[in-house]
MARBA-3410 file (N, C-alpha, C, O; in Angstrom, 1 decimal):
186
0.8,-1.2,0.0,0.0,0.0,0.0,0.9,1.3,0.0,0.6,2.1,-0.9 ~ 2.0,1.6,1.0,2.7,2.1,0.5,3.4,2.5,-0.5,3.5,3.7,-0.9 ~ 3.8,1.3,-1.0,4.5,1.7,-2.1,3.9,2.5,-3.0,4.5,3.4,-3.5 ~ 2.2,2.2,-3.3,1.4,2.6,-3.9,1.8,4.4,-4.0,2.1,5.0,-5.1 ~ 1.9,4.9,-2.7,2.2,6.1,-2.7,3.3,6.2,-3.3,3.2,6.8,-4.4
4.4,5.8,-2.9,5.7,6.1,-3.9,4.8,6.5,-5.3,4.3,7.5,-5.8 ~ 4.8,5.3,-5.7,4.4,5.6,-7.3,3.9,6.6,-7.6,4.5,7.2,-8.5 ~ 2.8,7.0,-6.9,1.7,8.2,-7.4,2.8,9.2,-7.2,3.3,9.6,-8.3 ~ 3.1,9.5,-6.2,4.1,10.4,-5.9,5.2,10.5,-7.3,5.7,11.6,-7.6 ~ 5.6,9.5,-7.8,6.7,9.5,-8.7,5.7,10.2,-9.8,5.8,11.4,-9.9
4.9,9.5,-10.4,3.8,10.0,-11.5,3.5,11.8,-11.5,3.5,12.4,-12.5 ~ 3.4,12.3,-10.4,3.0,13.4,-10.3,4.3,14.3,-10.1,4.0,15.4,-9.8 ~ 5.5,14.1,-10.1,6.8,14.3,-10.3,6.9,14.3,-11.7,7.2,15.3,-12.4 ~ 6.8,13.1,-12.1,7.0,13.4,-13.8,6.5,14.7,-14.3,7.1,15.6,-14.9 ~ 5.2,14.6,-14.1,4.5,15.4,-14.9,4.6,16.8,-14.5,3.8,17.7,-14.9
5.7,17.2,-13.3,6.5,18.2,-13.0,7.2,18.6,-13.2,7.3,19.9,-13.3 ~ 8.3,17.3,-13.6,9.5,17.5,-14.4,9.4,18.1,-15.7,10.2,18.7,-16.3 ~ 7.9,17.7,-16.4,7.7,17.8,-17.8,7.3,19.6,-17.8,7.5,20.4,-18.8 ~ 6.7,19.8,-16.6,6.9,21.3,-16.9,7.7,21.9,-16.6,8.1,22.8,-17.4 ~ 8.3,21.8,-15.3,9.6,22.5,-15.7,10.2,22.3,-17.1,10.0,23.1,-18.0
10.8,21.4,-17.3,11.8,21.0,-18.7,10.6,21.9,-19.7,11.2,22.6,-20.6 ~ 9.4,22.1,-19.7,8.7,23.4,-20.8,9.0,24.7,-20.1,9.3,25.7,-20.7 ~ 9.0,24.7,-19.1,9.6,26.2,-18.8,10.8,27.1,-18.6,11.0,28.3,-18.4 ~ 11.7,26.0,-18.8,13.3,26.3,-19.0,13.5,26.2,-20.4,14.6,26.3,-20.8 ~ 12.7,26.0,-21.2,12.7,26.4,-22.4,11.7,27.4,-23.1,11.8,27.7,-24.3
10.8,27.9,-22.4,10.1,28.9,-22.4,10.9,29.9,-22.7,12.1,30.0,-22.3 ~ 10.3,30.9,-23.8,10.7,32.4,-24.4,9.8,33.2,-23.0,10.5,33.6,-22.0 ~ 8.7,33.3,-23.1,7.8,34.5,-22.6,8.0,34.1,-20.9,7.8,33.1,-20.2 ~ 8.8,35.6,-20.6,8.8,35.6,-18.7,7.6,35.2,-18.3,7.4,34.5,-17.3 ~ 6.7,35.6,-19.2,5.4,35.1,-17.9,4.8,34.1,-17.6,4.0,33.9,-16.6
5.2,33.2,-19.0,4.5,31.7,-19.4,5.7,31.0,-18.1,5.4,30.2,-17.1 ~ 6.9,31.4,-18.4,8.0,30.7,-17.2,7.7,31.0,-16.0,7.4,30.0,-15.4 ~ 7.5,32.2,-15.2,7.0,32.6,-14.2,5.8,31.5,-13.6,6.0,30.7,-12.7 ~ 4.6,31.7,-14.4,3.6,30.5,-13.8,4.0,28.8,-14.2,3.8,28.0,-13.3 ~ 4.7,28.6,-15.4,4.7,27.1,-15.0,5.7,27.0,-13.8,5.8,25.9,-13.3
6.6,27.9,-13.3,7.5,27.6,-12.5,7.5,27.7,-11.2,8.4,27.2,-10.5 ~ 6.1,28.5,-10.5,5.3,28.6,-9.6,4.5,27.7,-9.7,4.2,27.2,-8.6 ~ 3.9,27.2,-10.7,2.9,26.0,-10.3,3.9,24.7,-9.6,3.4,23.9,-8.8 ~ 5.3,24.6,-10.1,5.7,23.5,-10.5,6.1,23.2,-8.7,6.1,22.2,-8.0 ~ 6.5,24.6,-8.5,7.2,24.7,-6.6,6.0,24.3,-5.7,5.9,23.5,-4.8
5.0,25.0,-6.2,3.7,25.0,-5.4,3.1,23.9,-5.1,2.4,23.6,-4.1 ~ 3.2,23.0,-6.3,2.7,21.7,-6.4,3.7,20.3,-5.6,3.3,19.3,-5.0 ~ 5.0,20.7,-5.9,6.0,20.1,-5.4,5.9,20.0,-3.7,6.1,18.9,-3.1 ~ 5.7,21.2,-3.1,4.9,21.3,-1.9,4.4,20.8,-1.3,4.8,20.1,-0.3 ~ 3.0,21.0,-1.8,1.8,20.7,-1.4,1.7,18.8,-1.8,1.0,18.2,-1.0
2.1,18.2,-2.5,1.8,16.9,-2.6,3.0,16.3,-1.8,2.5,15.2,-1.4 ~ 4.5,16.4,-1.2,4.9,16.1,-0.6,4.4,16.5,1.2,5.0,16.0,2.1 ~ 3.5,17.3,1.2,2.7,17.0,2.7,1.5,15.9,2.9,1.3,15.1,3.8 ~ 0.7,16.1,1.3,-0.4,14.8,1.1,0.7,13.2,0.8,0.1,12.1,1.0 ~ 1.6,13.3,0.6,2.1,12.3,0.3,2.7,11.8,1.8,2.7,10.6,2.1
3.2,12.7,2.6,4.2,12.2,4.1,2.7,11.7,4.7,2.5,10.6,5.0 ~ 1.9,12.9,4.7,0.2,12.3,5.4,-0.2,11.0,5.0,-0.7,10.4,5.9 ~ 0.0,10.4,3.9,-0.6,9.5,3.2,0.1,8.3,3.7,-0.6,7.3,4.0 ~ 1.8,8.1,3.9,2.3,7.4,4.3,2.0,7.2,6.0,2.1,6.0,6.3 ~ 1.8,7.8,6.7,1.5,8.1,8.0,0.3,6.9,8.4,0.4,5.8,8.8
-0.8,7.6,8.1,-2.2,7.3,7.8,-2.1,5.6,7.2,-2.9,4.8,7.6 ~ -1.4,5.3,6.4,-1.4,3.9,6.0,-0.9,3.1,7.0,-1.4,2.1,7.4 ~ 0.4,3.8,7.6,1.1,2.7,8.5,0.5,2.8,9.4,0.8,2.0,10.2 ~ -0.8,3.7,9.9,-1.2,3.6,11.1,-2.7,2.5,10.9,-3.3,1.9,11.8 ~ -3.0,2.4,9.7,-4.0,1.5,9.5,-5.4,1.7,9.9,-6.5,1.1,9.6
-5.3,2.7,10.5,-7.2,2.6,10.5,-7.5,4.1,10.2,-6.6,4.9,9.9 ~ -9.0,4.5,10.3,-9.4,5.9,9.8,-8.6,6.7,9.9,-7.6,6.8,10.7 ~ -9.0,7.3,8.8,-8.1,9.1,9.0,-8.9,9.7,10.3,-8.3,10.4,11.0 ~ -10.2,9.6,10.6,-11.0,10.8,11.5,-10.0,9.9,12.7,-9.3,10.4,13.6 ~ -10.1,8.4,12.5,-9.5,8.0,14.4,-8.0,8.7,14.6,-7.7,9.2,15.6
-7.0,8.5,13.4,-5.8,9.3,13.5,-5.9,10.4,13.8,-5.2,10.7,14.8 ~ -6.8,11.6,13.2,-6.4,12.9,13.8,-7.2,13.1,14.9,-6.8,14.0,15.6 ~ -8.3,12.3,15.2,-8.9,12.2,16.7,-7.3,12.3,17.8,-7.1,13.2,18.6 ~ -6.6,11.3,17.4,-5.9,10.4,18.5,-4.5,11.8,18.5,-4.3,12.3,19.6 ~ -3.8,12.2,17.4,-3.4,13.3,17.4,-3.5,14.6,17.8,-2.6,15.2,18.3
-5.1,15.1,17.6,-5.2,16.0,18.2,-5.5,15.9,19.6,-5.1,16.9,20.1 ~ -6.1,15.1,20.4,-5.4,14.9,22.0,-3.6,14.8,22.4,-2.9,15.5,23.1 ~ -3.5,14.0,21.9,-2.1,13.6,22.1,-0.8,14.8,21.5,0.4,14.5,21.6 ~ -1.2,16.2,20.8,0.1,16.6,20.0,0.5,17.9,21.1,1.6,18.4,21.1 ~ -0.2,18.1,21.8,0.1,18.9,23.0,-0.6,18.7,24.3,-1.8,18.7,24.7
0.8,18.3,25.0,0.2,17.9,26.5,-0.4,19.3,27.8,-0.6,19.2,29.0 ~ -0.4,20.2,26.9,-1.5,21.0,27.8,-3.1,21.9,27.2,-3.7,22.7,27.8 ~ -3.2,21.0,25.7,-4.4,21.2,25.5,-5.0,20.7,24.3,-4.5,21.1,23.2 ~ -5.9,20.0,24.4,-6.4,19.4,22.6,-6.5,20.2,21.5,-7.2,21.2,21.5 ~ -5.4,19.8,20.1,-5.8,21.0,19.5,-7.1,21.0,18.9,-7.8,20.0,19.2
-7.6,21.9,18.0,-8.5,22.2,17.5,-9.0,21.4,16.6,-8.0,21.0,16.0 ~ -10.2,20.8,16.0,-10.9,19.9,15.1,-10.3,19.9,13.5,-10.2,19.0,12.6 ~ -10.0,21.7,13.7,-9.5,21.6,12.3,-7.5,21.4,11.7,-7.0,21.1,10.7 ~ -7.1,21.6,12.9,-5.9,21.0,12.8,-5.0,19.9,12.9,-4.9,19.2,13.9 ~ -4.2,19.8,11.8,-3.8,18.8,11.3,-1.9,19.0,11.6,-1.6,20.2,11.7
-0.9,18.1,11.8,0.4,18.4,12.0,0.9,18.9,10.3,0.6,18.4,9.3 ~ 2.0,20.0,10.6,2.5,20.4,9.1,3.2,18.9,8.8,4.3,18.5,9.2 ~ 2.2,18.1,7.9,3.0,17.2,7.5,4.3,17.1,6.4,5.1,16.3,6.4 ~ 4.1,18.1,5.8,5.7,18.1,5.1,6.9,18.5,5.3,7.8,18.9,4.6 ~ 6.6,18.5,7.2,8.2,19.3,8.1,8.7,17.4,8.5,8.3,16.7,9.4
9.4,17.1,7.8,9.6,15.5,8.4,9.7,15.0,10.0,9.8,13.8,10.4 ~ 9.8,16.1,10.6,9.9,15.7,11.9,8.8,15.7,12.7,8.9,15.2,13.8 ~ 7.8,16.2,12.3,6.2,16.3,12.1,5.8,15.2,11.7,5.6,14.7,12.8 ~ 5.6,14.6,11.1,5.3,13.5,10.5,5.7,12.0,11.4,5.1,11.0,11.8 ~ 7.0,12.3,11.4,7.9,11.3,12.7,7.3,11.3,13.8,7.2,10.3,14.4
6.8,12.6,14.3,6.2,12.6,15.6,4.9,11.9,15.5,4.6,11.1,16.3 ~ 4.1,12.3,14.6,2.9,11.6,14.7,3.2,9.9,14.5,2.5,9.1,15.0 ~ 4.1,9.6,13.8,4.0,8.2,13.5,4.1,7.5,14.8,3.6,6.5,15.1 ~ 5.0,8.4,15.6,5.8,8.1,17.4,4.3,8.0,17.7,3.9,6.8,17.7 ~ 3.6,8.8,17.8,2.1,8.9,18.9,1.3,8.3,18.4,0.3,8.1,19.1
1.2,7.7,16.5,0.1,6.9,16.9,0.8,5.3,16.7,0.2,4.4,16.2 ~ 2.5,5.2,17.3,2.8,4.0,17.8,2.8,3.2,16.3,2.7,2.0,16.4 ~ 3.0,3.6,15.0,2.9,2.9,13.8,3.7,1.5,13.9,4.4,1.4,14.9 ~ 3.9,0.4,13.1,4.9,-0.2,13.2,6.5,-0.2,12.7,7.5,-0.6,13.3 ~ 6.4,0.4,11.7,7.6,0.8,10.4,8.2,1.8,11.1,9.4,2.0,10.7
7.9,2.4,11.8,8.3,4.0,12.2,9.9,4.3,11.9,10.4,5.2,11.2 ~ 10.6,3.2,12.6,12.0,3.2,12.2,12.2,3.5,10.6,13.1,4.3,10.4 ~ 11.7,3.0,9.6,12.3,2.8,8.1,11.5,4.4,8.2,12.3,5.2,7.7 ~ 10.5,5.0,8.6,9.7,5.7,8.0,11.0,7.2,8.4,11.4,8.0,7.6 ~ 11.4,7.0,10.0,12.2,7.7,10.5,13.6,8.1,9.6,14.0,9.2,9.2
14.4,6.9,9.4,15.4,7.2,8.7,15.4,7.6,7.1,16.4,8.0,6.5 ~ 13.8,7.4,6.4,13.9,8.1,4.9,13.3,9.2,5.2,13.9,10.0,4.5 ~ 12.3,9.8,5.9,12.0,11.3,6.2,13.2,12.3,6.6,13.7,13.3,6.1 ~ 13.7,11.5,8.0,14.3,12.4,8.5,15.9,12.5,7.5,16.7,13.4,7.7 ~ 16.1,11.5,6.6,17.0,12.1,5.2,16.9,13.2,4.3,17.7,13.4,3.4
15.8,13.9,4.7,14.7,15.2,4.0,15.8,16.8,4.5,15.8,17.5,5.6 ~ 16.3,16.9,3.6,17.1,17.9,3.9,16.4,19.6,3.0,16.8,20.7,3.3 ~ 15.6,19.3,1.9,16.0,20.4,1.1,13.9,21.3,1.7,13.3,22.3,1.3 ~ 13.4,20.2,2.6,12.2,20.3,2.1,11.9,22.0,2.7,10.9,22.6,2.2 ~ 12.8,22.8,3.7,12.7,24.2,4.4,13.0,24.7,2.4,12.1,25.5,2.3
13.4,24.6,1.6,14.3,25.5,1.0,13.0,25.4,-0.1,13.0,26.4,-0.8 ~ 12.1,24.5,-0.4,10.7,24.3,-1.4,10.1,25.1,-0.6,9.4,26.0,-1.0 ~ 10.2,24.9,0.8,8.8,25.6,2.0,9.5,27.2,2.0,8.7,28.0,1.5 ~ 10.1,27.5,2.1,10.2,29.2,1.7,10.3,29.9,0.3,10.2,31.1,0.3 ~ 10.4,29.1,-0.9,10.7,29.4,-2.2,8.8,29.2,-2.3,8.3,30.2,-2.9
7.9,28.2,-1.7,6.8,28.2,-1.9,5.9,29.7,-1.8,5.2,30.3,-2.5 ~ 6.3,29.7,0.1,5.6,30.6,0.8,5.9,32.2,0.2,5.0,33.0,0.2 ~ 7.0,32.3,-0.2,7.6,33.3,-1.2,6.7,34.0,-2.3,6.3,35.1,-2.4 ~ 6.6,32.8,-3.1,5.6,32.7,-3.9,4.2,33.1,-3.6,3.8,34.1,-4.3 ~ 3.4,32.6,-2.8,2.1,32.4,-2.3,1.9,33.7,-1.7,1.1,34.6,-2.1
2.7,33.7,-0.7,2.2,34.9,0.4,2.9,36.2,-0.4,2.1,37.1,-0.4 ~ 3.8,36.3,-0.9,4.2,37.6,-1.2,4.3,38.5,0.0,4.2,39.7,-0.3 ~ 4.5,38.2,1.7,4.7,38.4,2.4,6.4,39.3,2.7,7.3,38.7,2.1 ~ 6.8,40.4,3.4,7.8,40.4,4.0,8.4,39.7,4.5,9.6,39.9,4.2 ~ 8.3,38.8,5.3,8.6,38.1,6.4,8.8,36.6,5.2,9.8,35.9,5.0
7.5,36.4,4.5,8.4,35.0,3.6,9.0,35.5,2.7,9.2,34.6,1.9 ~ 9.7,36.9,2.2,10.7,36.9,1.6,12.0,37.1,2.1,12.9,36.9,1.2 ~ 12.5,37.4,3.5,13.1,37.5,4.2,13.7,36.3,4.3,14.9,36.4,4.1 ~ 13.0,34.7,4.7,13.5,33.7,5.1,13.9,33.2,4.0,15.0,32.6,3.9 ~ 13.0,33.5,2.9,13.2,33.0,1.3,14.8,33.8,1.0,15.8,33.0,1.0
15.0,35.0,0.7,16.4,35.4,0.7,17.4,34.7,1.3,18.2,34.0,0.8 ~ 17.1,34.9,2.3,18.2,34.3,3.6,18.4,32.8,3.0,19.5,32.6,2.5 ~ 17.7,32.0,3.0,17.7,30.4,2.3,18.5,30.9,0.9,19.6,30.4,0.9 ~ 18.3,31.4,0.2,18.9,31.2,-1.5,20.2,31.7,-1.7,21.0,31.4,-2.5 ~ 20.3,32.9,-0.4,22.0,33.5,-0.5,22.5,32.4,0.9,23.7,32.7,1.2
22.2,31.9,1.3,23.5,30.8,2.1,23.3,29.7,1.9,24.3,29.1,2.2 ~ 22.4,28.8,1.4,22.2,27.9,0.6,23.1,27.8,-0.5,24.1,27.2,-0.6 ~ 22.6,28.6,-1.4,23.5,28.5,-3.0,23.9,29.6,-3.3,24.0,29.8,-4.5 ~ 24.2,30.4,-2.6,24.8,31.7,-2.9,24.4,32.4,-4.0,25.2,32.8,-4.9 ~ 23.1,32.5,-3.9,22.1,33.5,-5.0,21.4,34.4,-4.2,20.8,34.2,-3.1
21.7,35.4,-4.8,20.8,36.6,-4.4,20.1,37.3,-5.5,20.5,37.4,-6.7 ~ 18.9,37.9,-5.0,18.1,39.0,-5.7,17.5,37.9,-6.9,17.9,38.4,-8.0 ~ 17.0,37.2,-7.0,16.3,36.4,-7.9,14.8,35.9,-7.7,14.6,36.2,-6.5 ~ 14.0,35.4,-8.1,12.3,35.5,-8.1,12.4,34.1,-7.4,13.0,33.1,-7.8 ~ 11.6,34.2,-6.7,11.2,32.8,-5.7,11.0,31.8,-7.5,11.9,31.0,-7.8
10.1,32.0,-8.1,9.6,31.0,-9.2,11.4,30.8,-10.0,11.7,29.7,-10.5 ~ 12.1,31.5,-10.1,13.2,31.1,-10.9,14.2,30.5,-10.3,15.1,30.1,-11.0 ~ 14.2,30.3,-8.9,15.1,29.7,-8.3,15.3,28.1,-8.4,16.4,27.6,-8.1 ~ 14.2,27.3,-9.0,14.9,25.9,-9.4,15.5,25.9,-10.7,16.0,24.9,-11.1 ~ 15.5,27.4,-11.7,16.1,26.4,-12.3,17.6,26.5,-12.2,18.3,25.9,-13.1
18.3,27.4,-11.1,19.4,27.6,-11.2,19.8,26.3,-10.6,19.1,25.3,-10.1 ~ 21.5,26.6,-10.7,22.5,25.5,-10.7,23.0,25.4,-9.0,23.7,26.3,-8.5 ~ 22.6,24.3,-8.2,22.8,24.0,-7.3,24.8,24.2,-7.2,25.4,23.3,-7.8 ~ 25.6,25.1,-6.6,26.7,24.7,-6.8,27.5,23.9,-6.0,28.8,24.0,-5.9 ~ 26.6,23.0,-5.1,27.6,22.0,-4.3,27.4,20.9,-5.1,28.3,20.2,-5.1
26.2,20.3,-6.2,25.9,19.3,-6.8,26.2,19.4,-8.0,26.9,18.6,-8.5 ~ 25.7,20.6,-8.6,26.2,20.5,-10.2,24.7,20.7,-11.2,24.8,21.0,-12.4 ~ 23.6,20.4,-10.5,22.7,20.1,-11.0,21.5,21.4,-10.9,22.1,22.5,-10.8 ~ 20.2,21.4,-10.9,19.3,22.4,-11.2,18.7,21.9,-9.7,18.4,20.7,-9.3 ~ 18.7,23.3,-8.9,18.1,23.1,-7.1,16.7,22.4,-8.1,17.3,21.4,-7.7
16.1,22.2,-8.5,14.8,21.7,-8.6,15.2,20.1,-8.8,14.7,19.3,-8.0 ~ 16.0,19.9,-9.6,16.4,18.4,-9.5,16.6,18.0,-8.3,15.8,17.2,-7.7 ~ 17.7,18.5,-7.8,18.2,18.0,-6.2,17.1,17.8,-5.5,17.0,16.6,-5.0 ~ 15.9,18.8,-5.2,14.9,19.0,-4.5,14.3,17.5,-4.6,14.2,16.6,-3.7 ~ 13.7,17.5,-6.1,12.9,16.4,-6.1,14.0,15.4,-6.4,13.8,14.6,-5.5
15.1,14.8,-7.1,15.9,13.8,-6.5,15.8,13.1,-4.7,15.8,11.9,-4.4 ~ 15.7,14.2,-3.8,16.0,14.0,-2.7,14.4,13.2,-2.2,14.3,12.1,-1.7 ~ 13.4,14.1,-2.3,12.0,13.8,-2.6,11.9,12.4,-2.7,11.6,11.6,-1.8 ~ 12.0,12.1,-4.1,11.9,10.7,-4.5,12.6,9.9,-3.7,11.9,9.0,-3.2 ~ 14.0,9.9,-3.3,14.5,8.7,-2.6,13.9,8.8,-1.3,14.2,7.7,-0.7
13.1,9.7,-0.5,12.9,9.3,0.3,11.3,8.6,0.4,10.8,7.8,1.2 ~ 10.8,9.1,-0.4,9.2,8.1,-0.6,10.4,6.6,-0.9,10.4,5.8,-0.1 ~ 11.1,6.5,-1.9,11.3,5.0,-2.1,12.1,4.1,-0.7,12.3,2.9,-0.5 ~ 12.2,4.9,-0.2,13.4,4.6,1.5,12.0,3.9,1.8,12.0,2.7,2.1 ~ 10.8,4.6,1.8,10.0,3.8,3.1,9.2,2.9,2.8,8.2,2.7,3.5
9.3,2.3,1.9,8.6,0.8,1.8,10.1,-0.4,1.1,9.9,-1.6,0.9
END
């Protein structure tokens, strides 16, 4: 069942990869601009549905009994709220829930999450994006000039630059890293 996720997860990567690869070849800034914000945005958001997904499976029974059991159990001085859910694409988030609802895998699940190094550097290039906030461009700077020593560049253009500790496009690395760790846990 797992693995199941991998897969999907890979499938919906490709067809990531396929837009980026149209938008690094894109003429018009603006046609590049949006597929290149869709591509971060999406990259995101399905790596929190996808850590959730793995979670939820190894724990084996409902989603409502999981976030029942979570939202008692995620702070010991008060139940959270009905509508809250743990940031599942922080991997240590994810870890924690697997700890509280006692999964069995936890270990395999532990050591390919917590292998998740790049996922702050999508979550601020995202929030960048989205919020057009002060404060997420701040963290977003800060990440792109000591990370890869880029500065002054558009949250959407930053995958396709050249990672220079790897050699490769930070968007590769990202989802490189991505993929191996969905395939770590089954």
């Amino acid at each position: 069942m797992i693995q199941r996720v991998a897969l999907r997860f890979e499938a919906v990567l490709n067809h990531l990869d396929d837009l980026f690869y149209e938008a690094s070849s894109t003429v018009s800034s603006a046609h590049k601009n949006i597929l290149l914000s869709y591509v971060v945005i999406k990259l995101h958001d399905q790596w929190n549905f996808r850590s959730r997904q793995i979670i939820r499976l190894s724990y084996g029974n409902s989603l409502s009994q999981m976030m029942s059991l979570l939202r008692r159990s995620w702070s010991k001085q008060k139940e959270m709220e009905s509508s809250w859910e743990p940031a599942w694409h922080i991997p240590s988030n994810a870890i924690r829930a697997g700890r509280l609802l006692n999964i069995p895998n936890l270990s395999k699940i532990k050591d390919a999450l917590g292998a998740v190094t790049y996922i702050n550097d999508i979550r601020w290039t995202r929030n960048a994006i989205v919020h057009n906030m002060p404060a997420s461009f701040r963290k977003y700077r800060a990440m792109s000039l000591d990370k890869y020593f880029i500065r002054d560049i558009a949250p959407s253009q930053l995958p396709l630059e050249i990672n220079p500790k790897s050699g490769n496009t930070i968007y590769q690395d990202w989802c490189d890293e991505l993929r191996s760790a969905l395939r770590n846990v089954w």
